[in-house]
DRENVEX-863985 format. One record per residue (C-alpha): residue number from 1; residue in one letter; chain; x, y, z. Coordinates in steps of 0.02 Angstrom, whole numbers, plus 50000, padded with zeros to 5 digits. Example, Ala and Ser with C-alpha at 12.3 -4.5 7.8 and 13.67 -1.06 7.14 Angstrom:
<pts>
   seq   type   mol      c1      c2      c3
     1      a     A   50615   49775   50390
     2      s     A   50684   49947   50357
</pts>
This chain:
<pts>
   seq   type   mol      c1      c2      c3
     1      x     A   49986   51299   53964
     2      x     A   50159   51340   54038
     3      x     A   50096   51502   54159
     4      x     A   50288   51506   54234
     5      x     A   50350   51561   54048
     6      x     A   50183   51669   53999
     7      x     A   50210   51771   54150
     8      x     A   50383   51787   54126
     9      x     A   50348   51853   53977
    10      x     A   50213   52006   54019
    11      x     A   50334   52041   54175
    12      x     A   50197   51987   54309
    13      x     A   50228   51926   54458
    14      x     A   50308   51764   54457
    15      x     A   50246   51604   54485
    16      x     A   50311   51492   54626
    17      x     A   50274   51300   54624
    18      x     A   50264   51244   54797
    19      x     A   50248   51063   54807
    20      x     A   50177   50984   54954
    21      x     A   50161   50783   54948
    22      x     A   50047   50708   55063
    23      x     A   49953   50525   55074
    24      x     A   49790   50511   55004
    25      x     A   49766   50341   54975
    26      x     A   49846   50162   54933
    27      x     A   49851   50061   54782
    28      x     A   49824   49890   54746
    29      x     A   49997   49840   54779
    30      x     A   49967   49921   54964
    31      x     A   50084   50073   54930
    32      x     A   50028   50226   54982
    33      x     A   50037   50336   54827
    34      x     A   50075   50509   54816
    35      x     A   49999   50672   54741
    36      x     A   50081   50814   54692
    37      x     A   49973   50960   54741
    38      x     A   50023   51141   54644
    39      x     A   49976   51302   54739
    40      x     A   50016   51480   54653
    41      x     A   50095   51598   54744
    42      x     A   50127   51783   54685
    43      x     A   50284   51864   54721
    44      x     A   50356   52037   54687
    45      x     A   50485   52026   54580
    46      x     A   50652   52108   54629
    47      x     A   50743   52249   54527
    48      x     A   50910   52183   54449
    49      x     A   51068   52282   54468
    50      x     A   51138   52351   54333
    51      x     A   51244   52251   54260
    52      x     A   51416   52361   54221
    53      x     A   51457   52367   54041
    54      x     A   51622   52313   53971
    55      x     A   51733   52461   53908
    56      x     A   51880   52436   53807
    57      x     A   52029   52527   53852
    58      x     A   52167   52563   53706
    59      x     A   52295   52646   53815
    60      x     A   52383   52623   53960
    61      x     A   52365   52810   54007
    62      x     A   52180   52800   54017
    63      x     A   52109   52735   54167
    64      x     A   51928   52819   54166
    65      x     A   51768   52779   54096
    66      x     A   51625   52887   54049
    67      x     A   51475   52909   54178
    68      x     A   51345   52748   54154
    69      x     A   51196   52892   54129
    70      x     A   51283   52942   53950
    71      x     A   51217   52771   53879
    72      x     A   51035   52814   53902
    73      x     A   51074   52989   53803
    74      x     A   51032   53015   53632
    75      x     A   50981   53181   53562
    76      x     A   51151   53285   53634
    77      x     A   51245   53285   53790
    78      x     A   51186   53351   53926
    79      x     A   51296   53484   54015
    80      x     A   51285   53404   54196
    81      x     A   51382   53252   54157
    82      x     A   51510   53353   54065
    83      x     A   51669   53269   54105
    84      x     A   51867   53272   54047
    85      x     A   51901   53097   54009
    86      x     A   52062   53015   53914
    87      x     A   52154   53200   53974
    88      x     A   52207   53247   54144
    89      x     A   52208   53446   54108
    90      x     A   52301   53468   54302
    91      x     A   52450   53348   54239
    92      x     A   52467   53473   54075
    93      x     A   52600   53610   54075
    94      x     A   52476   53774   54069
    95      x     A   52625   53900   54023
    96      x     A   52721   53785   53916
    97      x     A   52742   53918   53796
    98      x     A   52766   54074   53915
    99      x     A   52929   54104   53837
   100      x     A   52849   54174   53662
   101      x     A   52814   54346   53689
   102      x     A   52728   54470   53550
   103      x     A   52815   54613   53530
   104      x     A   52733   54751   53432
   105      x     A   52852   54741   53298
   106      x     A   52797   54572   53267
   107      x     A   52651   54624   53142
   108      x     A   52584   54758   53078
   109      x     A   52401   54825   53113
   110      x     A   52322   54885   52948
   111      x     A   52182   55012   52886
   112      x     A   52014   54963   52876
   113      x     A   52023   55004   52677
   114      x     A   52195   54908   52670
   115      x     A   52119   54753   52785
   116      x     A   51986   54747   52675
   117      x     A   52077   54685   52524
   118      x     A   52137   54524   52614
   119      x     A   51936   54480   52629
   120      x     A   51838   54377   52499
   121      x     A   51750   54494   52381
   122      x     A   51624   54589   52396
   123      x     A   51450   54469   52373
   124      x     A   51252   54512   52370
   125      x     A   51185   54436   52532
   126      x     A   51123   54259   52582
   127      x     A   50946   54219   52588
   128      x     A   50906   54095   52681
   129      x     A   50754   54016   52763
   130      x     A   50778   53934   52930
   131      x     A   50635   53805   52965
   132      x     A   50473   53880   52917
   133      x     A   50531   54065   52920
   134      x     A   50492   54201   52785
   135      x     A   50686   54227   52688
   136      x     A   50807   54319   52777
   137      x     A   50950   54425   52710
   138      x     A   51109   54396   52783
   139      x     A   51264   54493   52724
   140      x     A   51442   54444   52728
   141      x     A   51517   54441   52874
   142      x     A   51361   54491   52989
   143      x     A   51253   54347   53087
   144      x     A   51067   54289   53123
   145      x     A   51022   54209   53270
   146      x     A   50927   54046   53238
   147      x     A   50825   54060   53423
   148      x     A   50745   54192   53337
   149      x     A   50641   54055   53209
   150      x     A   50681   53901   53334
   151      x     A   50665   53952   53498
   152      x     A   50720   53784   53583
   153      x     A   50892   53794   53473
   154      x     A   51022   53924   53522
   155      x     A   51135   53962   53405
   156      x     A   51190   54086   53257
   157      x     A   51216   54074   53080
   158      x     A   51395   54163   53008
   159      x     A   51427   54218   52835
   160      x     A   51597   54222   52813
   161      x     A   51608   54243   52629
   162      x     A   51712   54113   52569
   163      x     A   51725   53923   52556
   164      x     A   51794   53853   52730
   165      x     A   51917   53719   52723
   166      x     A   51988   53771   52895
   167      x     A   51912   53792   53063
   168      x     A   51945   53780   53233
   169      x     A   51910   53840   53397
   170      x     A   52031   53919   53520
   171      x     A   52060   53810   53697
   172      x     A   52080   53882   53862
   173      x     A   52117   53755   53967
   174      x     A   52052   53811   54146
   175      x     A   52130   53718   54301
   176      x     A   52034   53581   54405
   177      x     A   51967   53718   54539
   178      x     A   51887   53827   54406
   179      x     A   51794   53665   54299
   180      x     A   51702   53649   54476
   181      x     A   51654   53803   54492
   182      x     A   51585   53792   54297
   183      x     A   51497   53643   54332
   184      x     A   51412   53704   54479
   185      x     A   51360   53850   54379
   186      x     A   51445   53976   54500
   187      x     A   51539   54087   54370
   188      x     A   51596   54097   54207
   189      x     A   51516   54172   54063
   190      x     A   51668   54198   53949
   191      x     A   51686   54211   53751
   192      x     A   51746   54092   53638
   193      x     A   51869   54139   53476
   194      x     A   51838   54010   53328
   195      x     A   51986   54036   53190
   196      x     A   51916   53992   52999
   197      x     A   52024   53989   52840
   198      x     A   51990   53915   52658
   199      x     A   51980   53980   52487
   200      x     A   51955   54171   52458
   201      x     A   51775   54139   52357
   202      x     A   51647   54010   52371
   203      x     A   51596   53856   52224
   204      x     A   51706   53969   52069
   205      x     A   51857   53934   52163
   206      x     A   51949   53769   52116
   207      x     A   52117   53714   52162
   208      x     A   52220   53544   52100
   209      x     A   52308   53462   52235
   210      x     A   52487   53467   52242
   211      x     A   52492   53616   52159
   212      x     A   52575   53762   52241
   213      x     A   52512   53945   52227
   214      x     A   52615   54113   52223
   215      x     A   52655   54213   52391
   216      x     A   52577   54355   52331
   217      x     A   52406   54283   52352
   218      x     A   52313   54385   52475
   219      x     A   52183   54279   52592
   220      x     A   52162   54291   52761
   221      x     A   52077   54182   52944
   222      x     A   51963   54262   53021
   223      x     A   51939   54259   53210
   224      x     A   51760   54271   53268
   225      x     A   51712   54305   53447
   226      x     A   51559   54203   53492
   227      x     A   51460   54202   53642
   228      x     A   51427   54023   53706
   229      x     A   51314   54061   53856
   230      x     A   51184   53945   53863
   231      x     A   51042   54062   53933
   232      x     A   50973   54125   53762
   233      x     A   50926   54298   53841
   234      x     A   51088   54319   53893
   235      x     A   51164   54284   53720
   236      x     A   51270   54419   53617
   237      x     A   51293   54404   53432
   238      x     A   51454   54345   53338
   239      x     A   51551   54465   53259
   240      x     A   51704   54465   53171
   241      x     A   51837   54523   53289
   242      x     A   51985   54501   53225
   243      x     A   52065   54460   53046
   244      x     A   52254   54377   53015
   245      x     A   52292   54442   52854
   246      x     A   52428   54337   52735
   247      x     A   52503   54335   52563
   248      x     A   52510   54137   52557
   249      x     A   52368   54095   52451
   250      x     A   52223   53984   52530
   251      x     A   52213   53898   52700
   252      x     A   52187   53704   52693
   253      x     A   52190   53657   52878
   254      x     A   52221   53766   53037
   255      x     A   52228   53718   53215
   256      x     A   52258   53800   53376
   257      x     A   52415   53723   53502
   258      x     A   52278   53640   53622
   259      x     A   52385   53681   53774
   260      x     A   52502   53811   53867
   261      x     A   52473   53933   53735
   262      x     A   52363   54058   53789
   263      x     A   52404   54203   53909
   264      x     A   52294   54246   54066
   265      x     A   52323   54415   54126
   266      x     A   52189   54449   54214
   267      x     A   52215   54580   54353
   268      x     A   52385   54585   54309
   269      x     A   52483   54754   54241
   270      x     A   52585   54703   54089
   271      x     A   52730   54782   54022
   272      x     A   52703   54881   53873
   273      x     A   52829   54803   53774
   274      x     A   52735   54645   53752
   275      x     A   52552   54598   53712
   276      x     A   52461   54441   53765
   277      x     A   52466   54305   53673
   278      x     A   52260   54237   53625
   279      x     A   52375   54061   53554
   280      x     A   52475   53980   53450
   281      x     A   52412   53919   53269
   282      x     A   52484   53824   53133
   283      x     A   52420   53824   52960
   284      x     A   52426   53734   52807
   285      x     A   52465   53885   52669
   286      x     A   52408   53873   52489
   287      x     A   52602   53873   52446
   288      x     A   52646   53713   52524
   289      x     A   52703   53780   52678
   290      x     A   52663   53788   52884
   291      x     A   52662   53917   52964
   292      x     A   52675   53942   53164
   293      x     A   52628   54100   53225
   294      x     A   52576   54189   53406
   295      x     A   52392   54265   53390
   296      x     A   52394   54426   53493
   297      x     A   52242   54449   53620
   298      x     A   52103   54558   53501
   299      x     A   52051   54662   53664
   300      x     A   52243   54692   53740
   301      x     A   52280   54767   53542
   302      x     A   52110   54891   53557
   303      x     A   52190   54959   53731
   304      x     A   52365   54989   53679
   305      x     A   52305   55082   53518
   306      x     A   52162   55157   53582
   307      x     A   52039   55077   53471
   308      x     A   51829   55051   53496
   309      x     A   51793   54902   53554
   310      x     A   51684   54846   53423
   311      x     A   51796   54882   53267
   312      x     A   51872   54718   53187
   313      x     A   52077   54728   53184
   314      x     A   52165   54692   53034
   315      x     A   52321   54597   53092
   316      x     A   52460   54567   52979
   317      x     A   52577   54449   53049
   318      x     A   52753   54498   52991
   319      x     A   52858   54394   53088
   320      x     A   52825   54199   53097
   321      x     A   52878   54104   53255
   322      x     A   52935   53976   53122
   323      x     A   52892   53889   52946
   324      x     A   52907   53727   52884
   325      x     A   52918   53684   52703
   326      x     A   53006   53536   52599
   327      x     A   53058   53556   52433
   328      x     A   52919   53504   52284
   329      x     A   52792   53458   52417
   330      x     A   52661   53531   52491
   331      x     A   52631   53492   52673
   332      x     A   52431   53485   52655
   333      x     A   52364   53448   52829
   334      x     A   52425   53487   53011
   335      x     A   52413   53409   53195
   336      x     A   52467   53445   53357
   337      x     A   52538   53320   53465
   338      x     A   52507   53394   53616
   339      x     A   52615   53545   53648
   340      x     A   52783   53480   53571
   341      x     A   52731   53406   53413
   342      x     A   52668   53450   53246
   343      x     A   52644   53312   53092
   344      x     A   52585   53356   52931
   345      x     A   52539   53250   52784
   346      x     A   52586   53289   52638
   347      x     A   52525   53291   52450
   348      x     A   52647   53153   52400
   349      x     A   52602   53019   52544
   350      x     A   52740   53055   52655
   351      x     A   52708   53122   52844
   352      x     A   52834   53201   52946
   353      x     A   52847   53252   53111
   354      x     A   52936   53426   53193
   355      x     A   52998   53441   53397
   356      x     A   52911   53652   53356
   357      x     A   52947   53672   53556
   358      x     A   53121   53632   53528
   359      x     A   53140   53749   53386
   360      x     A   53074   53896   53477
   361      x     A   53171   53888   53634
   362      x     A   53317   53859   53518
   363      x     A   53269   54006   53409
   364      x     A   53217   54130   53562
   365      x     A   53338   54089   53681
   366      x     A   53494   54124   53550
   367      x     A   53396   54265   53448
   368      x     A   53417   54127   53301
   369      x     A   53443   53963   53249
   370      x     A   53614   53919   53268
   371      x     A   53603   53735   53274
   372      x     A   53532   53689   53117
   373      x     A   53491   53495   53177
   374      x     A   53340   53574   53277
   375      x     A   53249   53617   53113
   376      x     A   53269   53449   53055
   377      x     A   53122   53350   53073
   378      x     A   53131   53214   53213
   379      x     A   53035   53067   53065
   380      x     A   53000   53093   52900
   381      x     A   52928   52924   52816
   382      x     A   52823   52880   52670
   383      x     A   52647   52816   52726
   384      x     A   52542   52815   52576
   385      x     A   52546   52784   52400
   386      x     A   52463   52954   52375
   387      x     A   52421   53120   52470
   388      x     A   52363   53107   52633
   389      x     A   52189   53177   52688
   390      x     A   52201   53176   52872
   391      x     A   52323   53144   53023
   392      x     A   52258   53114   53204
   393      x     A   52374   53093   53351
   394      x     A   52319   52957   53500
   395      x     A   52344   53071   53652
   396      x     A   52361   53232   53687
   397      x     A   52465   53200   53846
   398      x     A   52586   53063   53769
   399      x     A   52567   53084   53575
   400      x     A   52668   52918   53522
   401      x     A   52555   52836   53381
   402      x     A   52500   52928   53226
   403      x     A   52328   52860   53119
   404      x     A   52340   52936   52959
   405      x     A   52218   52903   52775
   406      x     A   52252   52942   52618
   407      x     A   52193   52939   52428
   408      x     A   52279   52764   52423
   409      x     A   52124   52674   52526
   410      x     A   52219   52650   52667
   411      x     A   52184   52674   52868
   412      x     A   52348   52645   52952
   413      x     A   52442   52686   53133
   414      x     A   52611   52699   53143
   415      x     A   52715   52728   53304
   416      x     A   52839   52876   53271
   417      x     A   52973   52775   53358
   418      x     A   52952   52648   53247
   419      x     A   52881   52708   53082
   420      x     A   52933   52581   52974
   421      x     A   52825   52450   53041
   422      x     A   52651   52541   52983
   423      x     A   52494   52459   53042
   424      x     A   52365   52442   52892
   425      x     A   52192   52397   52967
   426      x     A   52088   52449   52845
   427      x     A   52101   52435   52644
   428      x     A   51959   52501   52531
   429      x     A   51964   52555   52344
   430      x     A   51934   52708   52340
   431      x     A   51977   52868   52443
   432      x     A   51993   52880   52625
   433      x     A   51950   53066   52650
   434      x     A   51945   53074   52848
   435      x     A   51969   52991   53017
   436      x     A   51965   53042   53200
   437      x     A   52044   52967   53352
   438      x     A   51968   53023   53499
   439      x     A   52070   53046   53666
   440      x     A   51924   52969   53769
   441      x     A   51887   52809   53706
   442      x     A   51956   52625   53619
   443      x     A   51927   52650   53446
   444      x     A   51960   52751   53314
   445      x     A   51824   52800   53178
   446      x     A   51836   52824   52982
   447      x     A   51703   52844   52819
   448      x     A   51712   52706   52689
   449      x     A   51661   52702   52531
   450      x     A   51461   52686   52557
   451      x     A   51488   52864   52643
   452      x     A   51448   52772   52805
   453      x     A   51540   52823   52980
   454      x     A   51618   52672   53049
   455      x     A   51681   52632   53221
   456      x     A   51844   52510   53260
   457      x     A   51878   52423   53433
   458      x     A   52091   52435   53462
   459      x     A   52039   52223   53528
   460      x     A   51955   52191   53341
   461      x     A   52034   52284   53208
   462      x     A   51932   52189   53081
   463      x     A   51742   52194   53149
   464      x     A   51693   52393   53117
   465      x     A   51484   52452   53149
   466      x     A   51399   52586   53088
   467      x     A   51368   52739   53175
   468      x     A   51310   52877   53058
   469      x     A   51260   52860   52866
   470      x     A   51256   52998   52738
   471      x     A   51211   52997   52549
   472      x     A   51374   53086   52501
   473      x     A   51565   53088   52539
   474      x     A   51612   53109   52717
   475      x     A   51713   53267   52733
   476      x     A   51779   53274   52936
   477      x     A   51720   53188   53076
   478      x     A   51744   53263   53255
   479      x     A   51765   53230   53432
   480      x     A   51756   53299   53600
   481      x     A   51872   53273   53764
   482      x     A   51713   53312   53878
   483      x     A   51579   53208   53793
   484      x     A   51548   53039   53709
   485      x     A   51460   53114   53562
   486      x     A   51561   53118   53389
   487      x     A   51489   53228   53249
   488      x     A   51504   53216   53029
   489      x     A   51471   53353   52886
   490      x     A   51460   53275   52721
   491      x     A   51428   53326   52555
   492      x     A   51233   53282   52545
   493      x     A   51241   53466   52669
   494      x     A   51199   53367   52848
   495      x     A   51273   53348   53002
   496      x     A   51247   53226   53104
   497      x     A   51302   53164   53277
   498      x     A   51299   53015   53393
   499      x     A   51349   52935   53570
   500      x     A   51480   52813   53553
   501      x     A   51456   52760   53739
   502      x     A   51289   52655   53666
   503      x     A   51409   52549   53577
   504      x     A   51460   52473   53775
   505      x     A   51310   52370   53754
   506      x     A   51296   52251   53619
   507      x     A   51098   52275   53630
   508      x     A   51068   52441   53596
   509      x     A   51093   52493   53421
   510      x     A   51188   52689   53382
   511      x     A   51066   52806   53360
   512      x     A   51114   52936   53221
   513      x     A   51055   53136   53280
   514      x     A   51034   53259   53121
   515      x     A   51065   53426   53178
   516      x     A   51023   53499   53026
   517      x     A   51020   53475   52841
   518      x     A   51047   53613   52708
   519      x     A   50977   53615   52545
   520      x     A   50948   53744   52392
   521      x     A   50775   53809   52327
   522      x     A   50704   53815   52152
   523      x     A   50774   53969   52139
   524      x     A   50936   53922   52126
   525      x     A   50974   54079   52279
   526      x     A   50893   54049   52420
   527      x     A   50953   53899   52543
   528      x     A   50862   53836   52665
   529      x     A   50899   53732   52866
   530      x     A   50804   53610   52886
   531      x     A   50789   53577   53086
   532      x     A   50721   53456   53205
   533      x     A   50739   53299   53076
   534      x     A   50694   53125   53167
   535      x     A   50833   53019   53228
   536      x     A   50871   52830   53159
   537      x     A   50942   52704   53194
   538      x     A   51105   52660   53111
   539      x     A   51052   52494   53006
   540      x     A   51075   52427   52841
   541      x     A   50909   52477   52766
   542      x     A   50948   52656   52792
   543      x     A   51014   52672   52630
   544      x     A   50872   52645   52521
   545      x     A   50902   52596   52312
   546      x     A   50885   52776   52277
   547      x     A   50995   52852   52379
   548      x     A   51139   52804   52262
   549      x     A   51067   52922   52125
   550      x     A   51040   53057   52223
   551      x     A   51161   53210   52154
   552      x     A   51194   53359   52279
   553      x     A   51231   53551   52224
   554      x     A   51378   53590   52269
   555      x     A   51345   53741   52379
   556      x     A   51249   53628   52503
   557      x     A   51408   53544   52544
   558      x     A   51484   53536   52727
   559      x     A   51647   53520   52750
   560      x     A   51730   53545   52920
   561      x     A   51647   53518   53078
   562      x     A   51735   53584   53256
   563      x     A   51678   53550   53428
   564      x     A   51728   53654   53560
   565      x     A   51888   53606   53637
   566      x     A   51827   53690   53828
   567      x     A   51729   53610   53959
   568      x     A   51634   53766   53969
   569      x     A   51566   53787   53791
   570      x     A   51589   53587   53768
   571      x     A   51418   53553   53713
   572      x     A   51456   53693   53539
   573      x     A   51507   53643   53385
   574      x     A   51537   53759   53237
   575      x     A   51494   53668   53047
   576      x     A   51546   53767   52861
   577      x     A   51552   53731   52711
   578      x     A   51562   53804   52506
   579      x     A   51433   53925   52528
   580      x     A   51539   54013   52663
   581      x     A   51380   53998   52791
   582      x     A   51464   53948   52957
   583      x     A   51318   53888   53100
   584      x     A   51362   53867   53289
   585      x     A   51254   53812   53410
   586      x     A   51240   53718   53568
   587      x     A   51177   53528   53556
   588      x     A   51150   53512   53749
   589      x     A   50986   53428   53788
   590      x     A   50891   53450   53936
</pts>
């Protein structure tokens, strides 16, 4: 019996062998012979160090590392070890658009009864059942709270009446001093603005791609003003604060300019010839185009008109700060390469890339566009055989590569100096609908065909592992600068989430967090959330034989999934889908 290897084993003390040899007696040769004698000794044994994990680096800009604690974290991150990681927020220009001023000619604020028309039509409320709750009626445009059925979840439930296709929330990047006093939990308890756009109904709405629609198809985004305190007695309701009104049919993509866009004016008198700007958004129109425009601040509008501060604006934006548009192709999806950049896919599998800071200063500064080379795009190449679902930019403080997938099957980076050498690392038959770069770490992540969410190392572009599986297409996968955690929506109605920092040791397995799952009663009207579902692992046998016959209705689907792009509401992410029900809520875990 080998007790060195059987206490080893059950982690007991270990067994020393001290061997003392001493004379006992001599043979018949006259030698003195020798005996081993064995006496057992118990020692302690000693705590190893932890042994620092290997982290794999993709670009020279990034010289940081997520805290060691995030590995051991699972269900969502916690709000401590919040951290900006991949960005250095001090190094970013935080007025890089303080040239764009909104002047009040700029749009045009319209009657409630005018405003109104823009709006999906009129619907019968929601029911829905959250968890084991009696049904609840929630009308368009109003809110629930889900603390109210779950009290250890805070977060609300939107209906925003139409099938979302667009969302995003609005960044405020804060400077280094004021993250430390957020952290430490000294001030802040601010509002967030999350934009959302799509079609102007919910599952009768169909469009073919490539298609363009009239300009005289009125839709609208709506800007919602939700509280993101985390101290649920502190919490306000949603509402609907503001609403962009537009003749340009449907929305497919939106997203705010993630720096140097928004206006701080607080304590400080403003002239009344200009308003504050709340950002900059682009967004993908229904008619092929992109338009840029300056958001004016909800609250500075209610002041200069007088209006209550509960009543929900209805903006018309008159005057564009610019639009793109190529002939017989729609430019389908948008991205922001930092503050400078914007690249769009488009519907034919070309991508091309606009300097939109260059335009503007050319277009302010001179009152118009006199050089016409500005316009021009700075690269406009053919990337796909057919249109392209998503672009993703490497960095937002040097944006130099672009990862792009398409209906073609292919994942691909290209460097925009250089965008005739494409980089095809992936290859599957069938549609690649989405892919995410995060800033933070050394891989990029996509959803194959087996609707699984796969990560890739930049140092092996050919060995990819699992980290969340769904039973149905893979609509958006997400990613925050403050966290490790990534998040998917899929078709199947779930969204799940997962730490990425577990894949730095090659012994722990990714651990896939459902945050909810939506589904559709007998009745064909009601929909229930299902809540606190038990977390997997990310294996193989999660799919079992009859997941692959499993058919989903399609108002359970979930199509876009945000997280919030500020360190102080970085543990929120916002999730919508068909049925126009939009749920935020915090994933922090205590």
């Amino acid at each position: 019996m080998n007790l060195r290897s059987r206490a080893t084993k059950r982690h007991s003390p270990v067994l020393q062998e001290v061997l003392d040899f001493y004379p006992i007696k001599t043979n018949k040769f006259g030698r003195q012979k020798k005996q081993k004698q064995v006496n057992i000794v118990y020692q302690p044994v000693q705590a190893q160090q932890k042994r620092r994990k290997h982290v794999y680096i993709s670009r020279g800009d990034v010289g940081e590392v997520f805290f060691d604690e995030w590995e051991d974290i699972v269900l969502g991150p916690k709000v401590q070890l919040l951290q900006t990681v991949g960005v250095d927020f001090e190094s970013l220009p935080q007025n890089a658009y303080e040239f764009v001023k909104i002047k009040p000619t700029d749009f045009e604020l319209l009657q409630e009864d005018v405003g109104k028309t823009y709006l999906p039509h009129s619907q019968n409320p929601t029911s829905v059942i959250i968890g084991n709750s009696s049904p609840i009626q929630i009308h368009q445009f109003e809110t629930h709270p889900i603390h109210s059925e779950l009290p250890k979840k805070l977060g609300h439930i939107l209906n925003v009446g139409k099938s979302v296709w667009a969302m995003d929330w609005c960044p405020n990047v804060l400077s280094e001093k004021h993250l430390m006093f957020i952290i430490f939990k000294i001030i802040h308890k601010g509002e967030q603005y999350l934009a959302i756009g799509g079609y102007k109904s919910t599952t009768d709405e169909h469009h073919t791609i490539g298609q363009r629609q009239k300009d005289d198809m009125n839709n609208s985004i709506q800007i919602w003003k939700i509280d993101c305190s985390l101290n649920i007695s502190d919490a306000k309701s949603p509402h609907l604060d503001m609403v962009l009104c537009h003749n340009f049919g449907c929305a497919f993509d939106l997203q705010w300019c993630p720096y140097g866009a928004h206006d701080k004016f607080e304590g400080v008198q403003q002239q009344d010839s200009f308003i504050p700007k709340l950002g900059i958004i682009a967004i993908s129109f229904g008619n092929g185009s992109i338009g840029i425009y300056a958001v004016p601040e909800p609250n500075s509008i209610r002041k200069k008109y007088c209006l209550s501060p509960n009543k929900t604006l209805f903006v018309k934006l008159t005057n564009a700060l610019y639009t793109f548009s190529l002939p017989n192709i729609m430019c389908w999806t948008v991205s922001w390469g930092g503050h400078r950049k914007i690249a769009s896919g488009c519907t034919n599998g070309d991508i091309v890339i606009w300097n939109i800071e260059e335009i503007l200063i050319e277009k302010i500064s001179h009152g118009e566009i006199k050089n016409s080379e500005v316009t021009s795009p700075i690269q406009y190449f053919r990337a796909h055989d057919s249109c392209v679902r998503q672009v993703s930019w490497n960095s937002m403080q040097n944006p130099s590569h672009i990862m792009s997938c398409g209906h073609d099957g292919r994942l691909q980076i290209v460097d925009d100096r250089d965008p005739w050498v494409k980089n095809n690392f992936q290859r599957i038959r069938a549609y690649l609908m989405t892919a995410c770069w995060p800033n933070h770490y050394g891989g990029v992540l996509f959803a194959d065909t087996e609707n699984t969410v796969r990560y890739i190392r930049m140092e092996d572009l050919k060995k990819t592992t699992g980290v969340m599986m769904h039973h149905a297409i893979v609509w958006r996968i997400a990613a925050s600068y403050f966290h490790p955690f990534v998040a998917s929506c899929s078709s199947d109605g779930t969204v799940k989430m997962t730490n990425i920092c577990r894949l730095r040791d090659r012994h722990q397995k990714p651990i896939q967090v459902t945050l909810y799952r939506l589904s559709i009663e007998e009745d064909m009207k009601t929909v229930k959330y299902w809540d606190n579902i038990k977390s997997k692992e990310t294996t193989t046998t999660f799919m079992d034989n009859k997941a692959f016959s499993h058919f989903f209705m399609p108002e359970v689907s979930i199509q876009r999934v945000s997280w919030n792009p500020n360190i102080e509401a970085g543990s929120w992410i916002a999730s919508g889908g068909t049925l126009g029900l939009v749920r935020v809520e915090s994933t922090k875990r205590d």
